[in-house]
N, C-alpha and C positions, 0 to 999 in steps of 0.2 A: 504494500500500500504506500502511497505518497500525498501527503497531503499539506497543498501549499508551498512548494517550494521553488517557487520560479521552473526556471526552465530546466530544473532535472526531475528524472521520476525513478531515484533508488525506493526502495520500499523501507518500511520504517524500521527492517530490522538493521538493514545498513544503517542505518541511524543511530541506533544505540551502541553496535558495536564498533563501528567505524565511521567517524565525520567525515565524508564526500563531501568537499566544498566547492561554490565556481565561482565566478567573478562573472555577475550580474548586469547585463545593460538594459534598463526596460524602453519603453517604443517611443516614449514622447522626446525627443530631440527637437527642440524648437531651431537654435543656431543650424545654418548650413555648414556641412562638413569643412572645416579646417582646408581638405583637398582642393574642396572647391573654391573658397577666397581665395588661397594663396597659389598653392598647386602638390603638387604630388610630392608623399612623405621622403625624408631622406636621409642617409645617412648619421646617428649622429657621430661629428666627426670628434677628432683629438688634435691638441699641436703636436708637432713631429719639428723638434730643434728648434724649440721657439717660437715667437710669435714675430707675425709680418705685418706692417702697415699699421694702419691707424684707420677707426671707424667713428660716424657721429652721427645721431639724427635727428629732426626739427621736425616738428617739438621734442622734446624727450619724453612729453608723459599727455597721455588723449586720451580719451572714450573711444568706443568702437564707433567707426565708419568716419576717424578721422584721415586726410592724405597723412601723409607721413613721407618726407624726403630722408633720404640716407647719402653719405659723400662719406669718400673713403681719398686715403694714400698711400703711397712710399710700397705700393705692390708691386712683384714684377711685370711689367709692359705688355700690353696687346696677347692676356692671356683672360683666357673664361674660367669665370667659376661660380659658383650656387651659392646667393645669400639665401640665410634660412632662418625660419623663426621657431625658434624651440620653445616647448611646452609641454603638458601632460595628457596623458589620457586617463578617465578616469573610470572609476566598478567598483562596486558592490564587492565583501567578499560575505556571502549570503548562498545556505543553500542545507539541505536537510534540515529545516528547522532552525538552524540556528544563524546567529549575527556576530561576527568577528571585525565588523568596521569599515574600511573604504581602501581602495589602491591607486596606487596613481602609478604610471608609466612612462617615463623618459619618452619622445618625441619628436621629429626635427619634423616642417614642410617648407619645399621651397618656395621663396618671395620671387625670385626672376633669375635668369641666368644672366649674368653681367658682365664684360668685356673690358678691362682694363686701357686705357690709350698711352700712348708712346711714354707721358712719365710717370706712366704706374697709378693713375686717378680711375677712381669708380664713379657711380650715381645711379641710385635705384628711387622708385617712387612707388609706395604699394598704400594701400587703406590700411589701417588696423582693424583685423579681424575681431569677430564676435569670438569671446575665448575668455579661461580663466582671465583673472583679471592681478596687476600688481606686477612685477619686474618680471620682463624675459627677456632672453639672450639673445642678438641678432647677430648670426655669424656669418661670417666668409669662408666658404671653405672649395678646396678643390678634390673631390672623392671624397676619403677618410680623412683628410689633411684639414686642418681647422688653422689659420692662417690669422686671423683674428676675430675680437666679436666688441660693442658693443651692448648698452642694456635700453631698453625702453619698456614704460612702465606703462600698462592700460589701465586706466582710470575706470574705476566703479563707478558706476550711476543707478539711478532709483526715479523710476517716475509714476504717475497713473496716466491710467490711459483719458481720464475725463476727471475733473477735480468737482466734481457737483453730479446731483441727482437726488431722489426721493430717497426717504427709509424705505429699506429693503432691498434699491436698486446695488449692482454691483460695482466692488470697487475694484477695480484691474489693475492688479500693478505687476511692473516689470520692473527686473533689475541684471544689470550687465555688469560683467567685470569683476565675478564675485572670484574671491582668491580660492587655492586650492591649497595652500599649506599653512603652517598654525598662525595664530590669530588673525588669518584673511578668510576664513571658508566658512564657519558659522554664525550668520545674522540673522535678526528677532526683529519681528514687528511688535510694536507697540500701540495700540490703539487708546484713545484719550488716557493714555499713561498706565493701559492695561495690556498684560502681556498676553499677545495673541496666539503664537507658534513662532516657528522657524523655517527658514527655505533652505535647501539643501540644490545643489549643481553640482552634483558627482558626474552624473551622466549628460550634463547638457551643457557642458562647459563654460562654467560661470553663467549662465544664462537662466534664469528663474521668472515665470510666469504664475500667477496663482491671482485667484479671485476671493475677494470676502464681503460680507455683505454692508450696507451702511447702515450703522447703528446708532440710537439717541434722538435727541430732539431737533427739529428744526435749527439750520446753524452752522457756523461752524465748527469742524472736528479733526484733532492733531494727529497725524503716522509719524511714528517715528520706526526707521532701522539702524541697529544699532547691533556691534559684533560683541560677543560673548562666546568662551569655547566651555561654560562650564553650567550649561541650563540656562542658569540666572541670568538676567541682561546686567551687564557690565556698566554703570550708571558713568563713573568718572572715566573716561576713557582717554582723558586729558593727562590724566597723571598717570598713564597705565607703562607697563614695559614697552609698549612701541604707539606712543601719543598720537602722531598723525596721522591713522587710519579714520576716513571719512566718516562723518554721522550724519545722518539723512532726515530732514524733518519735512512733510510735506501735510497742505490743508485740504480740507474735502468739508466741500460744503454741503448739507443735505437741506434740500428745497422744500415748500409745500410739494402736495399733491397727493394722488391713491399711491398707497404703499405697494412696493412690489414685491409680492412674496411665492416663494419656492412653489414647487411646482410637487402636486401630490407625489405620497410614499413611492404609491406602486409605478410613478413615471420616472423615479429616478434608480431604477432598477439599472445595471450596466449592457450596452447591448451586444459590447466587444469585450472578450477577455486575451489580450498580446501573451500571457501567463500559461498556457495552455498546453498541456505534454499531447506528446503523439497520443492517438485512439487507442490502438494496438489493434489486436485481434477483432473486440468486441467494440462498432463502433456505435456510438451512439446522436441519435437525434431528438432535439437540439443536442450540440457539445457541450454545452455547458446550461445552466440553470438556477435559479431560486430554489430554495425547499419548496415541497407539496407541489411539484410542478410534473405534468406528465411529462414521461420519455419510451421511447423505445430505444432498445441497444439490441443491435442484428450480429451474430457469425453464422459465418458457413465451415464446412465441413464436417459438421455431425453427422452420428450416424441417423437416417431414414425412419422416424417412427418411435424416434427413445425421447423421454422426458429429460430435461435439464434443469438443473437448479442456478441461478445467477447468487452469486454472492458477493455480499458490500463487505469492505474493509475500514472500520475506522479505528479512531485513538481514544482510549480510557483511560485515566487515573487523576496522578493530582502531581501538577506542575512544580510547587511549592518544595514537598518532599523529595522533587527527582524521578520519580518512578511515574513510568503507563507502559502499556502495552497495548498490543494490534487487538482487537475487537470485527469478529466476521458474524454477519448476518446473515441468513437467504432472502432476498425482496422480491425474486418472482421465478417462475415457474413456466416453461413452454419444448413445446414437442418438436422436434424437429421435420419439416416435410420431406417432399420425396425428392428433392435435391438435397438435404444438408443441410439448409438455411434453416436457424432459431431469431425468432423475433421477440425478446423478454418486455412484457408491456408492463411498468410502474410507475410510482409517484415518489419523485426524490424523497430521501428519509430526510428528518428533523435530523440534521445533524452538523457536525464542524461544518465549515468552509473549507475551501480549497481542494484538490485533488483526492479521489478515494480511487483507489482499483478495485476493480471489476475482477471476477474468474467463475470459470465456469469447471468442473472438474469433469475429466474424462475416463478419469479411470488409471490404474498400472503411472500412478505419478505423473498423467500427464495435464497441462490442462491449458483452456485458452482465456489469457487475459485481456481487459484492456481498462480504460481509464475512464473517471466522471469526473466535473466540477464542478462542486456547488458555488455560487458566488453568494456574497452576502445581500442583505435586502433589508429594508425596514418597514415597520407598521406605522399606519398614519398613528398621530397622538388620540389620547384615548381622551382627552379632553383639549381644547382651543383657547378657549378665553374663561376669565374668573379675575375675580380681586387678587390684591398682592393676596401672598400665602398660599393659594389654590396650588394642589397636587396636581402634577400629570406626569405621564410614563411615555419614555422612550425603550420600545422593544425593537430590537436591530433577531433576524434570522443570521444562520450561517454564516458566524466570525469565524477567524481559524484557531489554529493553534501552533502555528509556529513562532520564533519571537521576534517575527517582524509582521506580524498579523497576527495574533492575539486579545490585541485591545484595540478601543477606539476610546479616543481622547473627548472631551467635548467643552465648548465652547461657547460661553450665552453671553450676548453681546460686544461679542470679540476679547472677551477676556476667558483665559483658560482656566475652568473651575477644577478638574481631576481627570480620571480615566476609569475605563471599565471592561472589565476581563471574562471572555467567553468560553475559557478551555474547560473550567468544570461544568458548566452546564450545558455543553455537548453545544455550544457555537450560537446558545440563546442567549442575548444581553437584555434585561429592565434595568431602568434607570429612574428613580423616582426624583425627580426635581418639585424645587417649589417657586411661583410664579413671583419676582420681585422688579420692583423700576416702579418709574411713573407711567401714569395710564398710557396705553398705545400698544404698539407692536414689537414686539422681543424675539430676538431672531437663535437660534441656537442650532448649531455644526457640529458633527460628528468628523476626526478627521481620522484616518489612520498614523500610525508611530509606531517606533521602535519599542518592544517593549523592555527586553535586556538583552546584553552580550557579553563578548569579551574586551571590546575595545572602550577604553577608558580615556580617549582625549582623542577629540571633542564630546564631552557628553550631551546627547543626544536620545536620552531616554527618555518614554514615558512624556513626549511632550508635542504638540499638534503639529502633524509636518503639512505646511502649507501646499509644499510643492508636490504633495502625493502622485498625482497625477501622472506626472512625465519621472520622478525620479525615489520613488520609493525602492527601496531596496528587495529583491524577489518576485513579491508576487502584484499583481495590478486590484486593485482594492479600491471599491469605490468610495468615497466621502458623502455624508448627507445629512438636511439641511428640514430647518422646523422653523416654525413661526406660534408665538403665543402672543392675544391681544390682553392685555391686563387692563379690566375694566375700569377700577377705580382701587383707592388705597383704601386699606383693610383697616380699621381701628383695633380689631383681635391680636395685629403684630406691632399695634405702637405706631402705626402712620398717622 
């Protein structure tokens, strides 16, 4: 069985006996390929007896899609060679359930190939690309031969896409140039001085897209990004071990007008899962699903006329203490006709999220597998609106349980209240909250997060990852999204 784990599907006994790890890219890449701004990866090269010439470029430090001139000297004359822009690539290292952290990989692509004239001067002129953000190397090099380099520094920026709109509409923000090494890579949004989550760009090279909704009263309202590698947002960052890393303050106005609110439970079900292991043997349609949802899952080659039994694989126990083990089911039953073909007709079980295998036993040890996925899902609220105090429950179906999908964070009025954990109760999350603010419309997110690991800098637990979307670690996991009108203040809580 495998459940939830990105793009491998050992079974879970590989998992307890032995950690198969991979290094993780999920689908959402916003930035175009590094290849494609500049050109085709290259060498990285070394000096060999020193260094040659001299390099400089104008400006020395931009945002993405600035020109950028480079002039060089003192090279030998009327000879070509490849300026290159070094940087990282970056993964996940994520996989059988568990979270070890992030990698990064040495680099080069080249900027243009360049021609030296009779006394040894260069001159390139390239954009700076979309890409980690903060000092890189630009080198001269001829093959493996690194002859010299320059540094220029790509400038972080932060902006929204629309600085105004109604409560509820959304607020877009993009940010470029986020760094990849310590104190450049983990930044925190800050909402009216409440801590919202964090974006991550492992996978999307400095490049972070996420939406949250606009929260509060008519007016305006302060974002702040701000770096921290240890949860907490780093408040003085003036007086910190490296002071002039940028902080970002930006306003949003929210207008009159009808509020714009999320879009029912059962519409933001996911309709693409990128996460998805091969079928195998036993394919099934739909590939993947909500709990309680019909499927057929078809193989051929049985024998003509015999009954077969389908069996689910899941995980039982308790996270806490360390210990579960595989848990098999039978969920359906069908005969095979007179070609071979079984057609198993059920209704996904109440159960985890993420990948379960499938088998069918044939007998003398043989038998044929293949794969399901449940994705997760939520229930509309069991209650809308009430005075401050009023109860209401968020019930999320089919969280997983591995520890980058386990919990779902959540988030009421863009400030982050806790988290909450699906693995013991077979991937069912309630949430009992109680309705607080002033009268109006209260917006509350569910997002996905790391739950634990092994890697210990940047901490990154247990805390809403904005950027789920395009760069969550493993598996593809949707976020979702509730509205409470809070009628009037309650005199029973002291309003």
């Amino acid at each position: 069985m495998s459940l939830g784990i990105g793009r491998l599907s050992a079974p879970v006994g590989a998992f307890v006996a032995v950690l198969g790890l991979a290094l993780v890219t999920p689908h959402g890449v916003h930035a175009a390929p590094l290849a494609a701004q500049l050109g085709p990866p290259v060498a990285l090269a070394v000096p060999q007896n020193g260094y040659v010439g001299h390099m400089s470029v104008a400006p020395a430090h931009a945002p993405v899609g600035t020109p950028v001139t480079l002039s060089g000297q003192g090279f030998p004359p009327d000879q070509e060679f490849d300026l290159a822009w070094r940087t990282v690539n970056g993964s996940w290292k994520a996989g059988d359930g568990v979270y070890l952290g992030r990698d990064f990989a040495a680099v080069a692509y080249r900027i243009a190939t360049v021609k030296s004239d009779k006394d040894g001067r260069v001159t390139a002129q390239f954009v700076a690309p979309e890409d980690f953000g903060f000092e890189h190397d630009i080198v001269l090099q001829q093959g493996n031969r690194l002859l010299t380099q320059t540094a220029f520094d790509l400038d972080m920026t932060v902006k929204l896409k629309s600085d105004h709109g109604p409560v509820g509409g959304p607020i877009e923000i993009e940010a470029n140039g986020i760094g990849w090494a310590e104190l450049q890579a983990s930044w925190m949004l800050l909402y009216d001085n409440a801590y919202t989550g964090w974006m991550s760009s492992i996978t999307t090279h400095g490049t972070a897209h996420f939406t949250i909704p606009a929260t509060g009263r008519p007016g305006p309202h302060i974002l702040e990004v701000l770096n921290s590698d240890f949860g907490s947002i780093y408040r003085n960052m003036q007086q910190s071990p490296q002071p002039d890393r940028p902080r970002f303050k930006l306003r949003y106005t929210i207008t009159d007008g009808a509020p714009v609110l999320p879009p029912p439970a059962e519409q933001q079900r996911q309709t693409k899962v990128w996460s998805l292991p091969a079928p195998g043997d036993l394919v099934s349609t739909p590939a993947f699903s909500t709990v309680d949802q019909p499927v057929v899952t078809v193989g051929t080659g049985f024998e003509p006329g015999k009954t077969y039994t389908l069996n689910w694989t899941s995980l039982t126990g308790n996270r806490i203490i360390g210990h579960w083990e595989e848990a098999v089911r039978p969920i359906a039953e069908a005969t095979a006709d007179a070609s071979g073909r079984v057609a198993f007709h059920y209704q996904v079980p109440d159960d985890l999220g993420g990948n379960h295998t499938l088998w069918v036993d044939l007998g003398n040890d043989k038998r044929k597998v293949g794969n399901y996925w449940v994705a997760a899902s939520a229930l509309p609220l069991d209650v809308t609106s009430g005075p401050v105090g009023t109860q209401f429950t968020i019930h999320l179906k089919g969280t997983g349980w591995t520890e980058t999908a386990n919990i779902y964070t959540v988030v009421y009025d863009n400030g982050h209240t806790g988290y909450a954990c699906g693995f013991n109760s077979h991937g069912d999350i309630q949430i009992f909250m109680q309705a607080t603010g002033q009268p109006g419309w209260h917006f509350i997110d569910l997002y996905p997060a790391i739950y634990k690991g092994k890697e210990t800098h940047p901490v990154s637990y247990r805390l809403p990852q904005l950027t789920y979307a395009d760069d969550h670690p493993a598996e593809d996991l949707p976020a979702f999204h509730f509205a409470f009108e809070v009628t009037e203040k309650s005199a029973a809580v002291g309003q």
